[in-house]
C-alpha positions in Angstrom: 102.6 128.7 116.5 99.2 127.7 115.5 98.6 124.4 113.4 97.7 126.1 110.6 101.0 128.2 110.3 102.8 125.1 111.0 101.5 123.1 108.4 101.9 125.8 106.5 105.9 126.4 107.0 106.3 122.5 106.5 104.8 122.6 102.7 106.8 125.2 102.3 110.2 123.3 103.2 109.1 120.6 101.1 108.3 122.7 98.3 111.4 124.3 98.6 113.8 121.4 98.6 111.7 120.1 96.3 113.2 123.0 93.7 116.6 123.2 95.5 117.3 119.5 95.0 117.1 120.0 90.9 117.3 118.3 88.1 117.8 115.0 89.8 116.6 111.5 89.0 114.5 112.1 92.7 112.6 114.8 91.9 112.8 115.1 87.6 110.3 113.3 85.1 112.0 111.3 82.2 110.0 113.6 80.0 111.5 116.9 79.4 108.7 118.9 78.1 107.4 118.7 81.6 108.1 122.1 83.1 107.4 123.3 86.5 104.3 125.7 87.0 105.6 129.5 87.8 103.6 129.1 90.9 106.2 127.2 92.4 109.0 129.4 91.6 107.0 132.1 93.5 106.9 129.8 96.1 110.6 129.5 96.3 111.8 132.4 97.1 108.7 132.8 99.8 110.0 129.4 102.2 113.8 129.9 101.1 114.3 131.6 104.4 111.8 128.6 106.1 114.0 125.9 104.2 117.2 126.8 105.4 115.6 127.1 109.3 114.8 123.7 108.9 117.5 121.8 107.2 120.5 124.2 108.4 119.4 123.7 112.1 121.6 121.1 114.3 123.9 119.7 111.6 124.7 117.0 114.4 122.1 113.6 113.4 121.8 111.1 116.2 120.7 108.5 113.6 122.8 107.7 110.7 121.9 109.1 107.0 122.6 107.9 103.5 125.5 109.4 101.6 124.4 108.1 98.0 123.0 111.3 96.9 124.1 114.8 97.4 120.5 116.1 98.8 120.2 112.7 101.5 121.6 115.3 104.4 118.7 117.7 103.4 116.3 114.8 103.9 117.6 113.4 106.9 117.7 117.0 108.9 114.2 117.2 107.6 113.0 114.0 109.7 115.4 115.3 112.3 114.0 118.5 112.9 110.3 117.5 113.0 110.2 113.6 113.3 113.0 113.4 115.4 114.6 110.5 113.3 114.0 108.6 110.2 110.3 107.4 111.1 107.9 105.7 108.6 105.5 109.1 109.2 108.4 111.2 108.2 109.3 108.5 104.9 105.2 109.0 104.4 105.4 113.0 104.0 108.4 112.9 102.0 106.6 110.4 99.8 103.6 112.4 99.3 105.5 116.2 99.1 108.1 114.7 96.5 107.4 111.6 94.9 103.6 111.7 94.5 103.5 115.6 93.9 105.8 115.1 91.0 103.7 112.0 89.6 100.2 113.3 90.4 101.0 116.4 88.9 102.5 115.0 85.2 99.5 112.5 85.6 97.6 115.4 85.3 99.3 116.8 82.4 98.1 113.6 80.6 94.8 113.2 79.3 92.9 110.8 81.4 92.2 108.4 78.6 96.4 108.1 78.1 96.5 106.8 81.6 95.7 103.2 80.1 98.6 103.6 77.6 102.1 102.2 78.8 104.6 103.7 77.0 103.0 107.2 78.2 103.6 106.3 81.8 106.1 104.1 82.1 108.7 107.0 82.4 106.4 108.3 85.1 106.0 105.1 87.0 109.5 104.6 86.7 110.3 107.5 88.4 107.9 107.2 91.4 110.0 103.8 92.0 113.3 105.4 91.8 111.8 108.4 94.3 110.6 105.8 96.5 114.3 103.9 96.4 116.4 106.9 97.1 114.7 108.8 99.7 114.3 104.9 101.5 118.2 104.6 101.0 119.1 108.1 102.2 117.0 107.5 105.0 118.5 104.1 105.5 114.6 102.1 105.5 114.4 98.9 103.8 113.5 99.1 100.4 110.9 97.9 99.4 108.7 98.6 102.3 104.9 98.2 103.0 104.9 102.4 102.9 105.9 101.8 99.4 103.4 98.9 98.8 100.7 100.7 100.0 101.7 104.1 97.9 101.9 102.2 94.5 97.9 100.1 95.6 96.5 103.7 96.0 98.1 104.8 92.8 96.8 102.3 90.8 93.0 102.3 92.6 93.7 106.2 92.1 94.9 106.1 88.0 94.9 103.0 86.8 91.5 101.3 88.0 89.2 101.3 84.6 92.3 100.6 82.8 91.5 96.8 80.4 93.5 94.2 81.1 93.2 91.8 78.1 95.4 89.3 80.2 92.3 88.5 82.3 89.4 88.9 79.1 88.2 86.2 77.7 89.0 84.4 74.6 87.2 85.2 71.5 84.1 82.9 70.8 85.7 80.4 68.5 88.8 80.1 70.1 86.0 79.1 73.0 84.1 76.9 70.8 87.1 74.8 69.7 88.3 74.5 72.8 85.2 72.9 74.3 84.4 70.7 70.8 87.6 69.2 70.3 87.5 66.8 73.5 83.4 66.1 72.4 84.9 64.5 69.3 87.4 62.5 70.5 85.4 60.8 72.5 83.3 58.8 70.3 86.4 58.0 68.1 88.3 56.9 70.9 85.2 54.2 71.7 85.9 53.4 68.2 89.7 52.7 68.5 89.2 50.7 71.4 85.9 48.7 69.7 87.7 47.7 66.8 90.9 46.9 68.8 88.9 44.7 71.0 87.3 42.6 67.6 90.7 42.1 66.1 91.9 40.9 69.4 88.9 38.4 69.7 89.6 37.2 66.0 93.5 36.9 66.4 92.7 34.4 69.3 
């Protein structure tokens, strides 16, 4: 089997359980008018025979697997099959075939200048953290996890760079101005204070 038709047969599992899995809070966007490209459906039913070869193989894990979600057995037989195990390389491709497809791919959907605009990605962003804290849990990985940290840095250097943030702008000019005048005057009238404080104490005496 060459590379090629290896790498090949391994998008095609992922793409595959990617659409087997459904409507879950894994692999769905919050927002419904999101719809899956026909593309993929094609896809389907060209890896279903591949899918089953790899997740139906030895049903037998030498590693334990998460029971919190009906599809964690899929995912651990995955990493079994080719990873022999729950590695961080086989959390890494199930980040990128799953969690990042489905984000990339409604980023996309969005015009770019949106990207900036929180309440049209907070569903999104949401989600990518939920992906990222199931598949971790079904494959029993700490959560979170400097695969994790490192997948949400490139996401924001990838989507979010040129985004403003007026936390970190500066203040308008006279909000500027009376900041830096207001101690200049109270200087000279505290020498004041303290002048006339000093002459009433000399004359008291």
């Amino acid at each position: 089997m060459t590379a090629t038709s290896f790498s090949l047969m391994f998008s095609g599992c992922f793409v595959t359980l990617l659409i087997w899995v459904g409507c879950t809070t894994v692999v769905c966007l919050v927002d419904e008018k999101l719809e899956l490209e026909p593309a993929t459906t094609i896809v389907y039913h060209s890896t279903e025979t591949m899918m089953a070869n790899a997740t139906l193989g030895d049903s037998t894990l030498s590693f334990a697997c998460g029971n919190n979600a009906h599809h964690c057995m899929d995912l651990c037989n995955i990493c079994y099959n080719f990873y022999g195990g729950p590695t961080m390389n086989c959390l890494s491709i199930l980040f990128d075939h799953i969690c990042l497809s489905n984000f990339e791919n409604a980023m996309a959907s969005l015009n770019s200048t949106d990207w900036c605009i929180w309440g049209n990605v907070s569903g999104l962003y949401s989600n990518l953290s939920l992906c990222t804290e199931e598949i971790s849990d079904c494959l029993l990985i700490p959560w979170p996890n400097p695969l994790v940290e490192q997948t949400f840095v490139d996401i924001h250097s990838k989507f979010f760079k040129d985004c403003p943030t007026e936390e970190l702008s500066d203040p308008p000019p006279v909000i500027v101005f009376a900041l830096v005048i207001t101690p200049i005057c109270l200087i000279p009238v505290m020498v004041c204070l303290v002048v006339l404080k000093t002459k009433n104490g000399d004359g008291s005496s």
